[in-house]
N, C-alpha and C positions, 0 to 999 in steps of 0.2 A: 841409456837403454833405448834402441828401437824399439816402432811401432809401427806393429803388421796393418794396415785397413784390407781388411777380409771383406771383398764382395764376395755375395751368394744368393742363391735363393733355393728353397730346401726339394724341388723338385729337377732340380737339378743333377745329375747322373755323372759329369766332371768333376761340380763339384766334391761330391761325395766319393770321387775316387782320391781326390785331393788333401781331404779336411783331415784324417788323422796325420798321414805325412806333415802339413804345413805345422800341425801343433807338436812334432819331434824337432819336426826342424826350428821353429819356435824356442822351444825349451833349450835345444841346445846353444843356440847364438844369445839366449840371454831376451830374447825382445818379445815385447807383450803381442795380443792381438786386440785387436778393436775388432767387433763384430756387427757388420753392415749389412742386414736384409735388406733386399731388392725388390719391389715387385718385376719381377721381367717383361711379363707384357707392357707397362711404361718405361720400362729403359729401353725395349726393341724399339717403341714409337719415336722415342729422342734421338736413337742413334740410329736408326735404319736397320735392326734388325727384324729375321725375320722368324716368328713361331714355328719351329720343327714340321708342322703338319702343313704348312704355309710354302715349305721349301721344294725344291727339286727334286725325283726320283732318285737322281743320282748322289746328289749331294745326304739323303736322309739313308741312299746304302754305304757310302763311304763311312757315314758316322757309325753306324752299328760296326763294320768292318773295324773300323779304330777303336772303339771302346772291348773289342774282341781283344786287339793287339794288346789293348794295355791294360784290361780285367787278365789274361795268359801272363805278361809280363810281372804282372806284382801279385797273384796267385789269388787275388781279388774277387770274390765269389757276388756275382750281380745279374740278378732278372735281366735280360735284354727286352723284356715283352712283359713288366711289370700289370698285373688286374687292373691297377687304379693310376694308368700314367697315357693319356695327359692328366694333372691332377690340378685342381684349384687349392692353391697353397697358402693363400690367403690369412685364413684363421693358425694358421702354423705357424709364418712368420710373424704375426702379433705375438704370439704369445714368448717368442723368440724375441721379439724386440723388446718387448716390456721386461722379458728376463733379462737384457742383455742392461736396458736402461738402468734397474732395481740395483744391482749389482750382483747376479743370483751367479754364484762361482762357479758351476756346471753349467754355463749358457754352451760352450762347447761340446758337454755331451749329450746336451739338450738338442740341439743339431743334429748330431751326428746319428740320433735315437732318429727325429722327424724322416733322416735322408733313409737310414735303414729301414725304416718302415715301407718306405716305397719304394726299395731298391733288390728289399731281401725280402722282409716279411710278408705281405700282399696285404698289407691297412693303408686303409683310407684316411688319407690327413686331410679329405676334404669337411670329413665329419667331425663337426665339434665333442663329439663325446669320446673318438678317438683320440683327437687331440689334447684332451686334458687328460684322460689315461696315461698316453706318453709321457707327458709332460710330470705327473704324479711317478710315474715309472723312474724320471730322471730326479727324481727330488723336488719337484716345483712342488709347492703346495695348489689343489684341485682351487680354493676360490681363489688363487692368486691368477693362474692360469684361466678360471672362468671371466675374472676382473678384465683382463690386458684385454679378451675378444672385444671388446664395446668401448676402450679407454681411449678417449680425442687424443691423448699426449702421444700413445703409443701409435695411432693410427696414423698422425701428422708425422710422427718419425720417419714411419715410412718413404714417406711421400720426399723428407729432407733428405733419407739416402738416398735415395735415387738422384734428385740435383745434386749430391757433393759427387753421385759419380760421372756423372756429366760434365764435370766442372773438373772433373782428374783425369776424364779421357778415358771412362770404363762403359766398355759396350756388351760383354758377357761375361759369366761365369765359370768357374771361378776366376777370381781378379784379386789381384795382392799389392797392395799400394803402398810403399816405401818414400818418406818425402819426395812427394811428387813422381814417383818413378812408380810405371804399372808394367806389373809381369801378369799377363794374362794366360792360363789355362792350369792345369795340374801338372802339364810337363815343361812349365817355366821353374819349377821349385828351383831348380838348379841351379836358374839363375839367378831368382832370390834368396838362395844363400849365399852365391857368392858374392853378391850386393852385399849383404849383412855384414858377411866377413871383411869388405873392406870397408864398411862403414866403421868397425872396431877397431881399425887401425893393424 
């Protein structure tokens, strides 16, 4: 069985165009996912990226213009002008990582709950008391989810995925890493499936 390595980070707007596709396509080739939070701000600093508000006029209208294309394309219903984005994601992806460390079997729609919140719903994942609601919302239990905010194991995780992606050659979101092979964006699926497909012979 392959194994997906899922970069992301949950305020992420690719990504979440991404994350349910990657988990059909998942299921269907047979291969797990491994789920790798990012802080973004430290992997732009390693790799030279730069924070959306950081960027060009031009290059931050071509994005809105693409994510138009391809919110039309897959009928995909998303805030372009979300209440709470830019958002500090921080306390979101803790509690993400320590679900994902636990073995909590919905860390996937644990995710996909954080992204829609900021994508569709207009909550704030920068506030902690939002973020354990969701997290309760997806089945986590509230002190398990209060636990992971303050927890060194899960906070140092972080900090490891971000060097393993540095060390795989991942500079954004989302990112799909297949032994050593990275398909970066939402409209790579394609070609990580067809990786997959010939990884099974």
């Amino acid at each position: 069985m392959s194994t997906i390595d899922y970069y992301f980070w949950l305020s992420s707007d690719w990504s979440f165009l991404g994350h349910e596709r990657l988990h059909r396509l998942a299921a269907y080739h047979g291969a797990s996912i491994r789920y790798l939070p990012v802080r973004h701000r430290e992997l732009f600093a390693a790799t030279g990226g730069q924070l959306l508000g950081d960027r060009s006029s031009q290059r931050q209208a071509y994005r809105e213009a693409e994510l138009r294309r391809w919110c039309d394309r897959l009928a995909f219903p998303l805030n372009m002008s979300p209440r709470h984005f830019p958002v500090d994601n921080e306390a979101a992806l803790r509690v993400v990582t320590g679900a994902a460390l636990n073995g909590f079997v919905a860390t996937g729609k644990l995710i996909e709950a954080y992204m829609r919140a900021v994508w569709q719903e207009e909550r704030n994942i920068a506030d902690n008391d939002v973020v354990i609601e969701i997290a309760s919302e997806a089945g986590l239990r509230p002190d398990q989810a209060l636990r992971f905010l303050s927890d060194p194991t899960v906070i140092e995780e972080l900090s490891k995925n971000v060097r393993s992606a540095e060390r795989h050659g991942v500079f954004g979101a989302p990112s799909y890493v297949v032994n050593d092979t990275v398909f970066w964006g939402q409209d790579r699926l394609d070609f990580l499936a067809e990786h997959l497909l010939r990884l099974r012979g």
